[in-house]
C-alpha positions in Angstrom: 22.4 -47.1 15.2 18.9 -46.2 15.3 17.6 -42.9 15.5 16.0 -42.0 18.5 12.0 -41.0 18.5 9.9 -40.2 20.5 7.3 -42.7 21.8 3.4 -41.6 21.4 0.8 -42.4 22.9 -2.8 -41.6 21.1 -5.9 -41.3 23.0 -9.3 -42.6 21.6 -13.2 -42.9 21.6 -14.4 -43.5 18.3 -14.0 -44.1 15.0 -10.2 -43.1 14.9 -10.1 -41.0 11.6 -7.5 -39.1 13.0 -5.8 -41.9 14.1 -5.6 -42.9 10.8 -4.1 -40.3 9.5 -1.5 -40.3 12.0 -0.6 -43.5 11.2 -0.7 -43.2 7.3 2.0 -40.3 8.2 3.9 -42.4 10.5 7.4 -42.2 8.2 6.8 -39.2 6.1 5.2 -36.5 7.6 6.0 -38.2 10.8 9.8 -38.7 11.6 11.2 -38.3 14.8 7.7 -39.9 16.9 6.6 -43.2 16.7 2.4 -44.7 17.7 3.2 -47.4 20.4 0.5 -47.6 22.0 -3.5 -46.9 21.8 -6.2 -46.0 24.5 -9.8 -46.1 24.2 -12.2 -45.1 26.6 -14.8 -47.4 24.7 -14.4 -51.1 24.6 -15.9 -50.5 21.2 -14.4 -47.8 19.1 -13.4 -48.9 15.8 -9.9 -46.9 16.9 -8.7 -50.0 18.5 -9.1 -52.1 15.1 -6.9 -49.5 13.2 -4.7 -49.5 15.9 -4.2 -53.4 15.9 -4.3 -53.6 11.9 -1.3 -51.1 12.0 0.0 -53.3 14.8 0.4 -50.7 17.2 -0.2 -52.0 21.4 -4.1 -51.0 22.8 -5.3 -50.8 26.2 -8.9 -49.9 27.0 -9.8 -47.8 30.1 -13.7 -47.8 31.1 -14.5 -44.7 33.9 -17.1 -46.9 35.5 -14.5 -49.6 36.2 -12.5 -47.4 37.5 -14.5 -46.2 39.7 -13.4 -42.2 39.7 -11.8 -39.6 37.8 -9.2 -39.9 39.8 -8.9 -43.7 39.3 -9.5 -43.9 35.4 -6.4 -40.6 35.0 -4.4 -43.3 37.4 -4.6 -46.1 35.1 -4.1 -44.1 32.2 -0.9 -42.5 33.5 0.1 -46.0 34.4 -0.2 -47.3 31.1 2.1 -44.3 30.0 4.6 -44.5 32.3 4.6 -48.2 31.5 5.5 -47.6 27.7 7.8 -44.7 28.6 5.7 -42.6 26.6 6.9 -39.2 25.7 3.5 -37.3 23.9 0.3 -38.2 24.1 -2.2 -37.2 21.4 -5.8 -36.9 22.1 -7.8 -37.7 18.6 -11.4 -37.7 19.6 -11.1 -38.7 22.6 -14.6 -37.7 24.4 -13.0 -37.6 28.2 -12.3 -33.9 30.0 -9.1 -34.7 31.8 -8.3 -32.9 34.9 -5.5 -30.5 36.2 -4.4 -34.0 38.2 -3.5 -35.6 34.5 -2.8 -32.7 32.8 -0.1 -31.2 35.4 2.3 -34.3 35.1 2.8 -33.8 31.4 3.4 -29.6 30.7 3.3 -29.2 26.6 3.6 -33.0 26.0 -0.2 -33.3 25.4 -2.1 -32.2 22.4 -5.3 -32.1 20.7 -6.9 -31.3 17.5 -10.3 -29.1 17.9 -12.7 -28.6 14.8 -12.7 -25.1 14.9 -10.5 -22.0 14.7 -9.7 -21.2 18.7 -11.0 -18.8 20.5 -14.2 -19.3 18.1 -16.3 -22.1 18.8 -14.3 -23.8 21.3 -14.5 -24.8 25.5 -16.8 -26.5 27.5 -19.7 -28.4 25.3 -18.1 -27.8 21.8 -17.1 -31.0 20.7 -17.8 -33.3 17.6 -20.7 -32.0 15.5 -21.9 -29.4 18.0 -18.7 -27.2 16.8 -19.6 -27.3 13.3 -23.3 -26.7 14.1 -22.5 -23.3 15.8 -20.2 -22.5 13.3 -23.3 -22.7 10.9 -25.8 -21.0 12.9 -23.3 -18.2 13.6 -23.1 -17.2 9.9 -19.3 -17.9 9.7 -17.4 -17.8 6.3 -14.0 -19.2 7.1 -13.8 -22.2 9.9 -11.0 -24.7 10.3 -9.4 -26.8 13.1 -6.8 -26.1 15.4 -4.0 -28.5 16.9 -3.3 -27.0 20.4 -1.4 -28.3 23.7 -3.6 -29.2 26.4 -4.1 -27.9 29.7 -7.0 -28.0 32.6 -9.1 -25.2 30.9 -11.3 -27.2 27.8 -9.3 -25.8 24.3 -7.1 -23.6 26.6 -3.5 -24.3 26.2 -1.3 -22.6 23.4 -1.8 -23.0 20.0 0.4 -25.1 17.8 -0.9 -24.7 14.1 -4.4 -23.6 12.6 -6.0 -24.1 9.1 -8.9 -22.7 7.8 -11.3 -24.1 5.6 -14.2 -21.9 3.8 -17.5 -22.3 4.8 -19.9 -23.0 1.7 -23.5 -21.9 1.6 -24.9 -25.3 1.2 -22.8 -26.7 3.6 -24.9 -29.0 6.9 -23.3 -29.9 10.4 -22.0 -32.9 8.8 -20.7 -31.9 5.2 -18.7 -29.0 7.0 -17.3 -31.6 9.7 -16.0 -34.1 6.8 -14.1 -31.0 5.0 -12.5 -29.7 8.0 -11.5 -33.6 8.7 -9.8 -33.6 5.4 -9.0 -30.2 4.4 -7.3 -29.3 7.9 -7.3 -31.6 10.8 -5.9 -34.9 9.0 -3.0 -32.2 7.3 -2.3 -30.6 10.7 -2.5 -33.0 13.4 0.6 -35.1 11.8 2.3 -31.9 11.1 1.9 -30.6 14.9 3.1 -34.1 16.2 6.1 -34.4 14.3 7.0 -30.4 15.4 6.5 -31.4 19.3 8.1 -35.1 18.2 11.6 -33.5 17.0 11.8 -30.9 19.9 11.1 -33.8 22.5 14.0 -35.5 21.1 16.2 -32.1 20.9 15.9 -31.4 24.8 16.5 -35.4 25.4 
């Protein structure tokens, strides 16, 4: 008999680094969840290529198809529902999703943020605008943080954090590349296999 896992679905935009990483983990760090199924807001991201080299299911969902918010959250909960998908994982995926899409799935969506929450985090921090204010604050420590999403932008509870020192050379995108490494491509496979193993306790 098989053991059970729990079936996860990561959301995409771009390049999919931490995609990659959560799929290099898939058996090790990685346990009780399994990747089924990818979906990109971007017919193009490079995402989708990892995802079908590892193969692992993709699905693209363009907005301006859809019509609406409303009607691209739809067709991304179809897709899930579809799959039976127990967590979703949002790796770069540059779409706000709204209380509607967020409400069906309490603490069974999560994100990884390039920062150390509360710093540096909400509304307009994303990708190498984080790291940028990091810099321009003077910070000495920054990090990333894996956290469960809700409607507020970087609101919902925190999961795990790593820090990551700040060097005095360091530019928007030599800081971004060692918080990639360093923390968000340790902790995001760590956080999904903690949420994976107490999906599959309560099922």
């Amino acid at each position: 008999m098989t053991e059970k896992k729990a079936r996860i679905a990561v959301l995409v935009s771009g390049g999919g680094t931490n995609l990659q990483a959560l799929i290099d983990a898939q058996g090790s760090v990685i346990r009780h969840g399994e990747i089924v199924l990818v979906i990109a807001n971007k017919a193009e991201a490079y995402a989708l290529t990892r995802a079908e080299n590892a193969n692992i299911e993709t699905a693209v969902v363009l907005k301006k198809d859809c019509g609406s918010q409303l009607a691209f959250e739809d067709r991304i909960i179809d897709l899930l529902t579809a799959h039976n998908i127990d967590l979703i994982v949002l790796a770069g995926f540059m779409a706000i999703l709204s209380e509607h899409f967020t409400s069906k799935y309490p603490k069974r969506i999560i994100n990884v943020h390039p920062a150390l929450i509360p710093s540096f985090c909400g509304k307009g921090y994303y990708g190498l605008y984080v790291h940028e204010a990091a810099l321009a604050y003077g910070v000495k420590v920054t990090g990333a943080t894996v956290h469960f999403v809700n409607e507020i932008p970087d609101g919902g509870e925190i999961i795990l954090q790593k820090a990551v020192s700040v060097r005095a050379n360091d530019t928007p995108e030599s800081l971004q590349k060692r918080v990639m490494q360093q923390a968000e491509w340790k902790i995001l496979p760590k956080a999904v296999e903690l949420v994976s193993k107490s999906i599959i306790k309560e099922s």
